[in-house]
DOMARDO-117496 format. One record per residue (C-alpha): x, y, z; residue number from 0. Coordinates in Angstrom, 1 decimal. Each point is the difference from the previous one (the first is absolute). Layout:
BEGIN
+--------+--------+--------+-----+
|     c1 |     c2 |     c3 | num |
+--------+--------+--------+-----+
|      X |      Y |      Z | NUM |
...
+--------+--------+--------+-----+
//
This chain:
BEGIN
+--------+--------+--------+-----+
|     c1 |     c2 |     c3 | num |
+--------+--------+--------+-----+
|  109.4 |  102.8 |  159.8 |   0 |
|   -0.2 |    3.5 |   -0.7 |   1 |
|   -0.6 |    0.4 |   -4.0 |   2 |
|    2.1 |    3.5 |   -1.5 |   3 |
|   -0.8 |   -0.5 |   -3.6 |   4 |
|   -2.6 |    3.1 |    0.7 |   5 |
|    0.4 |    3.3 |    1.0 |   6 |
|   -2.6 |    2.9 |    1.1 |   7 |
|   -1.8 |    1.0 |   -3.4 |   8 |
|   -0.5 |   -4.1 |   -0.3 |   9 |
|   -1.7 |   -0.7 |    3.2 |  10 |
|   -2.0 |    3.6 |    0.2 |  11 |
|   -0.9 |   -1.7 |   -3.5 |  12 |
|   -0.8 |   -3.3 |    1.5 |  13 |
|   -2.3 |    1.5 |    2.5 |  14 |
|   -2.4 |    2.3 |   -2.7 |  15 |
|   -0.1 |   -3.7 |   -1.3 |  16 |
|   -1.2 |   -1.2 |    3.2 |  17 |
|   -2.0 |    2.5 |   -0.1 |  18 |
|   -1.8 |   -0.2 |   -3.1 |  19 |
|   -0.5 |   -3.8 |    0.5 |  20 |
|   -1.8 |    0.5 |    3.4 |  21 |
|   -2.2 |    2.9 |   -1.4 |  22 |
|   -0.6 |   -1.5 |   -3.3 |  23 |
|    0.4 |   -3.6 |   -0.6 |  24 |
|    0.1 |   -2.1 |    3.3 |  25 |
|   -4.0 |    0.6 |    0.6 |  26 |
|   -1.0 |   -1.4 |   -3.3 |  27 |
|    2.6 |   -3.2 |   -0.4 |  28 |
|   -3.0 |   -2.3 |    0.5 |  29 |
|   -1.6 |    1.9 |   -2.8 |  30 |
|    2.6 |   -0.5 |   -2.4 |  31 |
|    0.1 |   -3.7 |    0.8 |  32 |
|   -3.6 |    0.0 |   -0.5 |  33 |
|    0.1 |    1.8 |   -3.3 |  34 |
|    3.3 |   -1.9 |   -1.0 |  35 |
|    1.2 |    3.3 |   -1.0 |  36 |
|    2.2 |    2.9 |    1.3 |  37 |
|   -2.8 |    3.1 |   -1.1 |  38 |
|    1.4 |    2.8 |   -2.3 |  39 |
|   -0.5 |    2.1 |    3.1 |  40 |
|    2.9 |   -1.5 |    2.0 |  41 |
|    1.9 |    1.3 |   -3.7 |  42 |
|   -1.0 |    3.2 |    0.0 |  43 |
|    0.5 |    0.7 |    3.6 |  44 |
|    3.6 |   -1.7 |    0.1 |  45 |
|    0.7 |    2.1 |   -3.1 |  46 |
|   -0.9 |    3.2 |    1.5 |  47 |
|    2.5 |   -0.7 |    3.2 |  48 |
|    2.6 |   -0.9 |   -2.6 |  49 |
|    0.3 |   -3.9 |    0.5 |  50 |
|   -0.2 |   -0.6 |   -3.7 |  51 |
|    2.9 |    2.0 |   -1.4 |  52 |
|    2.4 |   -0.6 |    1.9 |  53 |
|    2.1 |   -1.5 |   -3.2 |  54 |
|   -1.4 |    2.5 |   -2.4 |  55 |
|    1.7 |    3.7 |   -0.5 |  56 |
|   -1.5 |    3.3 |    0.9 |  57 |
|   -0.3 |    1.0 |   -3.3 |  58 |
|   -2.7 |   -2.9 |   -0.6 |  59 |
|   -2.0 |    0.6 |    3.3 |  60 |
|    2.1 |   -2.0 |    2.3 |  61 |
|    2.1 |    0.5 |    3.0 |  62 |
|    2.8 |   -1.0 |   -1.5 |  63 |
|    1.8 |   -1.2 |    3.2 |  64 |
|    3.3 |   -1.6 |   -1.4 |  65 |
|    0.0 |   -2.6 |    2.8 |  66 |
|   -0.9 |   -3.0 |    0.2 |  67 |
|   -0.4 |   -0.3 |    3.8 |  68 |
|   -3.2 |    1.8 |   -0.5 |  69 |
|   -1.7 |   -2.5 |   -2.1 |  70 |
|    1.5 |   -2.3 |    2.8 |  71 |
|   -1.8 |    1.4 |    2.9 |  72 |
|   -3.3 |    0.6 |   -1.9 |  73 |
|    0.3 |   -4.3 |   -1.2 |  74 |
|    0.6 |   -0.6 |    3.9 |  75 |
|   -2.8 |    2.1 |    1.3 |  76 |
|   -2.9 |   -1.5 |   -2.6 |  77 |
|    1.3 |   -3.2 |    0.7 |  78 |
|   -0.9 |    0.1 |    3.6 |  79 |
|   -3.1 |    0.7 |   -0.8 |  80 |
|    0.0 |   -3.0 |   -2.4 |  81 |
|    2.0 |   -1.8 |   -2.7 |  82 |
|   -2.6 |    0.8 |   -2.5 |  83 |
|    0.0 |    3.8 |    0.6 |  84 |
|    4.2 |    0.4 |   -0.5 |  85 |
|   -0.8 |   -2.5 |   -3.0 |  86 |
|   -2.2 |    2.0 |   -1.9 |  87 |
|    1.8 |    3.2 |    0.8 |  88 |
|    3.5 |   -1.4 |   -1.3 |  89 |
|   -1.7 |   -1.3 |   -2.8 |  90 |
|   -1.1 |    3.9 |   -0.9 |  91 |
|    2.9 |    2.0 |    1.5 |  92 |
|    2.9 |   -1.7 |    0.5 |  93 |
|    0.3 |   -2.8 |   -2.9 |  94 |
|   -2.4 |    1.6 |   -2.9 |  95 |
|    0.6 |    3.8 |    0.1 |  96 |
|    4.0 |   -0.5 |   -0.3 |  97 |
|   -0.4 |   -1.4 |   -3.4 |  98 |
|   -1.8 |    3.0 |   -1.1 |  99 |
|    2.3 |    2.1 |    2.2 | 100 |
|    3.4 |   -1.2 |   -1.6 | 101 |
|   -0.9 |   -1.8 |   -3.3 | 102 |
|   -3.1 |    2.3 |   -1.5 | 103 |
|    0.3 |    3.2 |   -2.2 | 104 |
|   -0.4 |    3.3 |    0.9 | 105 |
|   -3.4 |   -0.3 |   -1.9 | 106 |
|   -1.4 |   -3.1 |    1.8 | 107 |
|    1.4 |    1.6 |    3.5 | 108 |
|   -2.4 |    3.0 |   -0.2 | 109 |
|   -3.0 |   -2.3 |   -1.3 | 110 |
|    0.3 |   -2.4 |    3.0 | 111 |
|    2.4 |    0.9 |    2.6 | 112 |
|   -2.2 |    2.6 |    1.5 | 113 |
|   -2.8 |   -1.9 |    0.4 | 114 |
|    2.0 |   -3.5 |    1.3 | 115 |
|    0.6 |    2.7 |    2.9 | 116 |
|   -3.1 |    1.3 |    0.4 | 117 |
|   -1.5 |   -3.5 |    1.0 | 118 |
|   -2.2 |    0.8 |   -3.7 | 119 |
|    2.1 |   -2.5 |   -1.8 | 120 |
|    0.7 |   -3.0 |    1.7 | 121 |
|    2.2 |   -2.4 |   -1.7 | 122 |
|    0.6 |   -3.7 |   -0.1 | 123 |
|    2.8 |   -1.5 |   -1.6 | 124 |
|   -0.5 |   -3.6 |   -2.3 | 125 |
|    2.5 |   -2.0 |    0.0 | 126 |
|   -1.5 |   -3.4 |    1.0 | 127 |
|   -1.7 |   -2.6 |   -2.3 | 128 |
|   -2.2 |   -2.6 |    0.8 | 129 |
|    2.5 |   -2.4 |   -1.9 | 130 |
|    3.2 |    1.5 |    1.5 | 131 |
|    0.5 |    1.1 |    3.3 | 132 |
|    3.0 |    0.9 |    1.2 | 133 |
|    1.4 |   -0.6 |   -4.1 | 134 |
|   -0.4 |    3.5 |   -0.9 | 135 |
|    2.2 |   -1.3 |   -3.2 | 136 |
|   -2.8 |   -2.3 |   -0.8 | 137 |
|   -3.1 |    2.7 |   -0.8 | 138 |
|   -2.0 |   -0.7 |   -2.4 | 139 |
|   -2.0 |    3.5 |   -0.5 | 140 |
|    1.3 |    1.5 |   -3.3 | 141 |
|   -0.2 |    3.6 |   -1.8 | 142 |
|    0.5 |   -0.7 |   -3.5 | 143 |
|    0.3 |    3.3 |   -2.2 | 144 |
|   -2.7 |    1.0 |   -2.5 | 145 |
|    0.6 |    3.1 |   -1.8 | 146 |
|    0.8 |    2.8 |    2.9 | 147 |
|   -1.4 |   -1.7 |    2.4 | 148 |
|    0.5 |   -3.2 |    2.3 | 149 |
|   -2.6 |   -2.5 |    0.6 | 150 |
|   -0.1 |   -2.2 |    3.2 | 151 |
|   -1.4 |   -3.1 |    1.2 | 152 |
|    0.3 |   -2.4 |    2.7 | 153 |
|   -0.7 |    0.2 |    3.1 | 154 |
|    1.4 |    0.4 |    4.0 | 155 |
|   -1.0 |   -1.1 |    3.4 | 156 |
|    0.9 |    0.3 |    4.0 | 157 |
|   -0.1 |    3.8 |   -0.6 | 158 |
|    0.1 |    2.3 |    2.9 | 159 |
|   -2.2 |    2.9 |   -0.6 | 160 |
|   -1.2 |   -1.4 |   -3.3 | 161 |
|   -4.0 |    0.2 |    1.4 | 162 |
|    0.7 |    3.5 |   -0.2 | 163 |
|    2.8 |    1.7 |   -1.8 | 164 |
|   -0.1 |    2.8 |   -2.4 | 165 |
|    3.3 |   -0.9 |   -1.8 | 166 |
|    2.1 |   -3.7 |    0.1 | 167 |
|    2.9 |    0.0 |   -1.0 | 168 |
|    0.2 |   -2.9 |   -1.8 | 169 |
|    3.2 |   -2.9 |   -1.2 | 170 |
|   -0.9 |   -1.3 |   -3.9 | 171 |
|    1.9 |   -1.7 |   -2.6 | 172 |
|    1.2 |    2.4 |   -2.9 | 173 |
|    2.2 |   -2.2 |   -1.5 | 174 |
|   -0.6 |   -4.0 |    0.8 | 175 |
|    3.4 |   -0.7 |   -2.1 | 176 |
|    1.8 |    1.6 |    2.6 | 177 |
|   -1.6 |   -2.1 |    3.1 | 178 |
|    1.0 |    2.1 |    3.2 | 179 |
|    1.7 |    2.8 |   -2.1 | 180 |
|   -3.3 |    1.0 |   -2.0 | 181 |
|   -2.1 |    1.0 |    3.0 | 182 |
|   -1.4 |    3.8 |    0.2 | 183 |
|   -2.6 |    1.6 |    2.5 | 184 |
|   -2.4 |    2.0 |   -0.9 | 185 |
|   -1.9 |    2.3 |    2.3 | 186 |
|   -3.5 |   -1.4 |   -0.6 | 187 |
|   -3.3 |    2.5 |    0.5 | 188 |
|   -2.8 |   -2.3 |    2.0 | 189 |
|   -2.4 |    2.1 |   -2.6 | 190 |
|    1.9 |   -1.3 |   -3.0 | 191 |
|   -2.4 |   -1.9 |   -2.2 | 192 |
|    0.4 |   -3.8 |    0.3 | 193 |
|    1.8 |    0.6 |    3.6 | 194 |
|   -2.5 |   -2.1 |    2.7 | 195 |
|    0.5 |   -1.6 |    3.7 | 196 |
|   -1.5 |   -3.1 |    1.0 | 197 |
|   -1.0 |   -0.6 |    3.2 | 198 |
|    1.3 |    1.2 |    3.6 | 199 |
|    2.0 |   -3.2 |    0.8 | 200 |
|   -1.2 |   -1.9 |    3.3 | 201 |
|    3.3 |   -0.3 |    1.8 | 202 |
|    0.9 |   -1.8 |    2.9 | 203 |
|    1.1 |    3.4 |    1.6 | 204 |
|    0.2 |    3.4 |    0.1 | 205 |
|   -3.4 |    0.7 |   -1.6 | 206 |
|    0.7 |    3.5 |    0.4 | 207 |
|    1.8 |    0.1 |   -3.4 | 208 |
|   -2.0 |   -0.2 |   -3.2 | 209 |
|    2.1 |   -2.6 |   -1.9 | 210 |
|   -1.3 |   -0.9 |   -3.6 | 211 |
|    0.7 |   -1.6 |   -3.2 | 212 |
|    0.2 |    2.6 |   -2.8 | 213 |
|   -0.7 |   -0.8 |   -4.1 | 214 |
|    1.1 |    2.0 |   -3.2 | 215 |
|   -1.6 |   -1.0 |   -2.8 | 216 |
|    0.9 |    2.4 |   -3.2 | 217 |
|    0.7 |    2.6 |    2.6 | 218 |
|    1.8 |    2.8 |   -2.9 | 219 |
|    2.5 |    2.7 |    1.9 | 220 |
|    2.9 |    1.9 |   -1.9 | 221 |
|    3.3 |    0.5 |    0.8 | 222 |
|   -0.6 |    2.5 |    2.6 | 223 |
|   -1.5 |   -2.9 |    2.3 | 224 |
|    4.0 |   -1.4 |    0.0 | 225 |
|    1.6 |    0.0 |    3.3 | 226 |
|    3.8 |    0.1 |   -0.6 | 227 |
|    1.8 |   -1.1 |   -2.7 | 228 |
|   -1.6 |   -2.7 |   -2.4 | 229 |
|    0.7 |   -4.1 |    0.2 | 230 |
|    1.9 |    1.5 |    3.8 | 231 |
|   -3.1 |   -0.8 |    2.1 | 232 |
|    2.1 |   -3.2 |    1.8 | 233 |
|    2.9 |    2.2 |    0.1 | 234 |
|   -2.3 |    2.7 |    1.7 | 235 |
|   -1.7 |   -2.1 |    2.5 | 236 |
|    3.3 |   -1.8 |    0.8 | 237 |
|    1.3 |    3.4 |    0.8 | 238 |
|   -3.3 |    0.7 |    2.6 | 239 |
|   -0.3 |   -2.9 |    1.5 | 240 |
|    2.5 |    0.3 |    2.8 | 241 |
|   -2.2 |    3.1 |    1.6 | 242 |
|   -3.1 |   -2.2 |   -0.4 | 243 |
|    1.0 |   -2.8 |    1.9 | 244 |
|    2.0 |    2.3 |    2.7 | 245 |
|   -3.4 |    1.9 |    0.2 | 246 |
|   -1.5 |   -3.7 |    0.6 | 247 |
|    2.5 |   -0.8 |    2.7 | 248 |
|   -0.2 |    3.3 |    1.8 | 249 |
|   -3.9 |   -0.7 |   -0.1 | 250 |
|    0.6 |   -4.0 |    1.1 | 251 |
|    1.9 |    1.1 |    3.0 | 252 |
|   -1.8 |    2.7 |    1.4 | 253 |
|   -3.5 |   -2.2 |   -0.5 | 254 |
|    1.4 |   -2.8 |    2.1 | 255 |
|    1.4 |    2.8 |    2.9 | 256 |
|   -3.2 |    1.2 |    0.6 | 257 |
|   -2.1 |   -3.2 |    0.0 | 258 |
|    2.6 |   -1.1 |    2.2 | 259 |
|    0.1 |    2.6 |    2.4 | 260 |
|   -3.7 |    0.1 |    0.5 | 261 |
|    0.4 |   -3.9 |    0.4 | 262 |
|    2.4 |    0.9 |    3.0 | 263 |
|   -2.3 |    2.0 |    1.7 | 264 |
|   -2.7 |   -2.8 |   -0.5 | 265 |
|    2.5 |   -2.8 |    1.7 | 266 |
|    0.3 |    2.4 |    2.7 | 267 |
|   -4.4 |    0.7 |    0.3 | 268 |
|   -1.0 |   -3.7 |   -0.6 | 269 |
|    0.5 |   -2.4 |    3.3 | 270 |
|    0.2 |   -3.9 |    0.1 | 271 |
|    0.5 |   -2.1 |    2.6 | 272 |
|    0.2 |    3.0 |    2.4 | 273 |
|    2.2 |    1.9 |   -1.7 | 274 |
|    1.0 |    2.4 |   -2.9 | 275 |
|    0.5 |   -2.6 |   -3.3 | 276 |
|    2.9 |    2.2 |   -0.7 | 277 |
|    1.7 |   -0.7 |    2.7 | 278 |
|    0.2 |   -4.2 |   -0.8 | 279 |
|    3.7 |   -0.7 |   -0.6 | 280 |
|   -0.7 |   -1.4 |   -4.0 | 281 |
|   -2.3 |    3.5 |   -0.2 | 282 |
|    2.8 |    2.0 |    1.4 | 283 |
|    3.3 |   -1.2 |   -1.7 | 284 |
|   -2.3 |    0.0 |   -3.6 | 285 |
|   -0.4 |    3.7 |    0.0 | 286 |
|    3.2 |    0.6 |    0.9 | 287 |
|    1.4 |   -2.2 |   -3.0 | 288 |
|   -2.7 |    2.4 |   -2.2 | 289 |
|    1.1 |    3.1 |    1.6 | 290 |
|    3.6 |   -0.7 |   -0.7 | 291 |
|   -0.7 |   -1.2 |   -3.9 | 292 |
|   -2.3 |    3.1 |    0.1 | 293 |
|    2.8 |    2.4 |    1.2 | 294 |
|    2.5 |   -2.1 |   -2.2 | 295 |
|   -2.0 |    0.7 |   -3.4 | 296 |
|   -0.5 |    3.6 |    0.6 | 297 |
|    3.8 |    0.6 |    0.2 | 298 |
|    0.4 |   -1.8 |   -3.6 | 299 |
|   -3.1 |    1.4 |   -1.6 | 300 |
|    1.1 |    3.9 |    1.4 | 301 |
|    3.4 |   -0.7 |   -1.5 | 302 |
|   -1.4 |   -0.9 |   -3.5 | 303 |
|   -2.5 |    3.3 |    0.2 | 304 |
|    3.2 |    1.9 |    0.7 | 305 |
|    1.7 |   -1.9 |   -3.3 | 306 |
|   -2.7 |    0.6 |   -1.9 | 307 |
|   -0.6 |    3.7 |    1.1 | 308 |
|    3.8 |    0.5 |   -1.3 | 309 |
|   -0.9 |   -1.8 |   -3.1 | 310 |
|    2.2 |   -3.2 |    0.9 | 311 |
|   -2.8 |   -2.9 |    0.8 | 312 |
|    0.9 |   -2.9 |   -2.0 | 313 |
|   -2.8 |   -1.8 |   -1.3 | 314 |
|    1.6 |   -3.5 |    1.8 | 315 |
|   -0.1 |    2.3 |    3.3 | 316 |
|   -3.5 |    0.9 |   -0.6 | 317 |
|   -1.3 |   -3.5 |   -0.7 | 318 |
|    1.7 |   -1.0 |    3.2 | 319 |
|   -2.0 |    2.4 |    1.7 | 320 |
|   -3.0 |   -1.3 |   -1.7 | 321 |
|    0.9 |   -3.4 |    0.7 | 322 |
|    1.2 |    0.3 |    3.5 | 323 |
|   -3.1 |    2.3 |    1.5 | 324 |
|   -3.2 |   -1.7 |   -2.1 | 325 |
|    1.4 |   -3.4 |    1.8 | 326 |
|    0.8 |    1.4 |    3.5 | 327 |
|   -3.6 |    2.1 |   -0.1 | 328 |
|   -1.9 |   -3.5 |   -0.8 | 329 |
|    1.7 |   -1.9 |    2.8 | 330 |
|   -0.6 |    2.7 |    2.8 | 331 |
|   -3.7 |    0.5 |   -1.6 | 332 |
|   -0.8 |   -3.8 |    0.7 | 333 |
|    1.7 |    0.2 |    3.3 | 334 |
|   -2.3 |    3.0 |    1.1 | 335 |
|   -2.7 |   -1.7 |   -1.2 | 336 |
|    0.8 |   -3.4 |    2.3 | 337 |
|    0.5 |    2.9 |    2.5 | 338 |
|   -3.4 |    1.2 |    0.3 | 339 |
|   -1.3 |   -4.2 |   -0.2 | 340 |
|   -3.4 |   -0.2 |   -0.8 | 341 |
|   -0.2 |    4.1 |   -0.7 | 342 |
|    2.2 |   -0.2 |   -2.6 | 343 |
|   -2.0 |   -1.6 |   -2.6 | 344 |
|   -2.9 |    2.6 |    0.3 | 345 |
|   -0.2 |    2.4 |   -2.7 | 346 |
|   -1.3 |    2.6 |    2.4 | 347 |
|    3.7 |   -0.2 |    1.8 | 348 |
|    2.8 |    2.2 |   -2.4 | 349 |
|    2.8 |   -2.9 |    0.6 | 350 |
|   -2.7 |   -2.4 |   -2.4 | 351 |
|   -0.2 |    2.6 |   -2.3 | 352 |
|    3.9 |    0.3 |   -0.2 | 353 |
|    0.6 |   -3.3 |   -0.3 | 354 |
|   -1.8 |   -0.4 |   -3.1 | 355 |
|    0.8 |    3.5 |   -1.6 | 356 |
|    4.0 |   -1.1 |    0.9 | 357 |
|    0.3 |   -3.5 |   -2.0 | 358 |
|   -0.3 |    2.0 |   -3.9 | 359 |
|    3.4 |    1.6 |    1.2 | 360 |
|    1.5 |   -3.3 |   -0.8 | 361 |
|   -1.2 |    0.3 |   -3.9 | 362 |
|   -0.1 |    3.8 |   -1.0 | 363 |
|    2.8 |    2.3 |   -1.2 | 364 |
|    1.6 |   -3.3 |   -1.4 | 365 |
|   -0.5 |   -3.3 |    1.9 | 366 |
|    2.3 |   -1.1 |    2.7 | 367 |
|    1.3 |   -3.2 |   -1.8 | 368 |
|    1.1 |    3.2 |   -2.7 | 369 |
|    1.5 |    2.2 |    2.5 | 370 |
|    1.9 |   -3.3 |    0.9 | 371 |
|    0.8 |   -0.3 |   -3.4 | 372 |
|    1.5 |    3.0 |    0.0 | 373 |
|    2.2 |   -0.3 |    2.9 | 374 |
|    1.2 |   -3.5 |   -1.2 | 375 |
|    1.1 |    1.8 |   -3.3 | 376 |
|    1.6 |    3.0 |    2.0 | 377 |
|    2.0 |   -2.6 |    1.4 | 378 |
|    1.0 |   -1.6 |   -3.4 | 379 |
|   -1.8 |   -3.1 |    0.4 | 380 |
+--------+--------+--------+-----+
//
């Protein structure tokens, strides 16, 4: 079905994308696996085509697009490349840089803003703990106030980006009496003093992505470092986390179209039994079923980048979308995987890759068990 949530400016944008992906990243996606790391090259080159400020104002060095259907075709484009790639990029641009974007000061917008879109100030946002998960109510890192300053310890894991970002911006308690309502971030400097990473995390997939644990011990920053309004932070994130998991499900789905379409065009090349394996009745009626859930989802997950481009996505809608595509994305991953038979569980062969880098869509941006949660409540239950 014929998709009309874009018009001219978004597809001539889609294709310097394409563009910029075949010059400047697809060669070296081996190397980045090997170096479990995205390079500060890919940063700086994405931030000179503009594919960093997208959310951030012209004023601060960004393109300031005012709609969200860009950050939508850049999030499908990466994420045909692979999941870890639109990861990593969403992480930067299109989940951390709105924080600094709506909630910072005029002050802390000309520190950092210019720089976030440059690619020479990559950010990483720390919400997760290694005692919490998806409890963001739960953290345990405090700030605790000593004379003008504040003075932070704790620490945070599963961070995307964390190998290597300038600036986190980070969830701490402020005021513990207050349990979820005592909760500010703070825009945390990776050369503050007492600010250290552990080790790039061994994943089961996408090693592309430098995921780390990050520690704060006595790390002293003033009030300047505040993001938003103090003992808000849960508030704030609340308020963000509908375009995060929207950017996840945009991501989910166009990941599983492509390693599905290539899978297509492998049933059609590989023969069994004297014949294309495509062509096998089970074979033939599957990939119709994940053609149709495929069409299906992108109708829903276009309507709720519509809703949220007007300003109208309701975070329920959003963890539906969530929901809905991390679970459809894992099913037609394992299915592609049976597809190729043996094939399929070689690393050298994308659909392996996929498969793994697929199954953390299940746990990030708020567990699926919470985004049921969610729903349930929506529904007054």
């Amino acid at each position: 079905m014929k998709r009309d949530i874009y018009d001219e400016d978004h597809e001539a944008f889609r294709g310097s994308v394409r563009e910029f992906l075949e010059r400047s990243v697809i060669p070296h996606v081996e190397e980045h696996a090997e170096a479990k790391a995205i390079p500060r090259d890919f940063w700086i080159e994405a931030g000179k085509q503009g594919f960093l400020g997208l959310e951030i104002p012209e004023e601060h060095g960004g393109a300031g697009a005012g709609d969200y259907r860009f950050n939508a075709v850049i999030a499908e484009e990466l994420s045909k490349v692979n999941a870890a790639l639109g990861s990593c990029w969403g992480i930067h641009a299109d989940i951390t840089a709105p924080y600094l974007v709506e909630l910072g000061t005029e002050e802390q917008k000309q520190r950092w803003l210019p720089g976030v879109a440059s690619g020479e100030i990559l950010l990483a946002i720390g919400m997760t703990e290694p005692s919490g998960g998806s409890d963001l109510a739960a953290l345990k890192t405090t700030a605790v106030r000593d004379g003008d300053d504040w003075v932070i310890n704790g620490s945070k894991t599963f961070i995307t980006n964390g190998y290597s970002a300038d600036l986190v911006i980070t969830a701490v308690r402020t005021s513990p009496e207050k349990k979820a309502r005592g909760i500010t971030l703070f825009a945390i400097p990776a050369t503050a003093e007492g600010f250290s990473r552990g080790r790039k995390l061994d994943k089961v997939g996408q090693p592309e992505s430098d995921t780390a644990e990050l520690f704060f011990e006595n790390v002293r920053l003033s009030d300047d470092h505040i993001v938003g309004e103090l003992d808000m932070g849960f508030i704030h994130m609340m308020q963000k986390l509908p375009q995060e998991r929207l950017g996840c499900a945009i991501s989910n789905l166009a990941h599983a179209k492509q390693i599905f379409d290539e899978t297509v065009a492998y049933t059609k090349e590989r023969t069994a039994f004297g014949a294309p394996v495509g062509t096998f009745q089970h074979n033939k009626f599957l990939m119709a079923d994940i053609d149709t859930q495929l069409d299906v989802s992108q109708a829903f997950i276009d309507r709720c980048v519509e809703m949220h481009d007007k300003g109208e996505l309701t975070p329920v809608d959003a963890a539906k979308a969530k929901l809905w595509t991390s679970e459809i994305q894992n099913r037609i991953l394992d299915h592609c995987v049976q597809l190729h038979g043996g094939y399929g569980f070689m690393n050298e062969y994308r659909v392996a890759r996929a498969w793994r880098d697929a199954r953390v869509s299940r746990i990030w941006a708020g567990s699926n068990e919470i985004m049921k949660e969610l729903i349930g409540r929506d529904l007054g239950l």
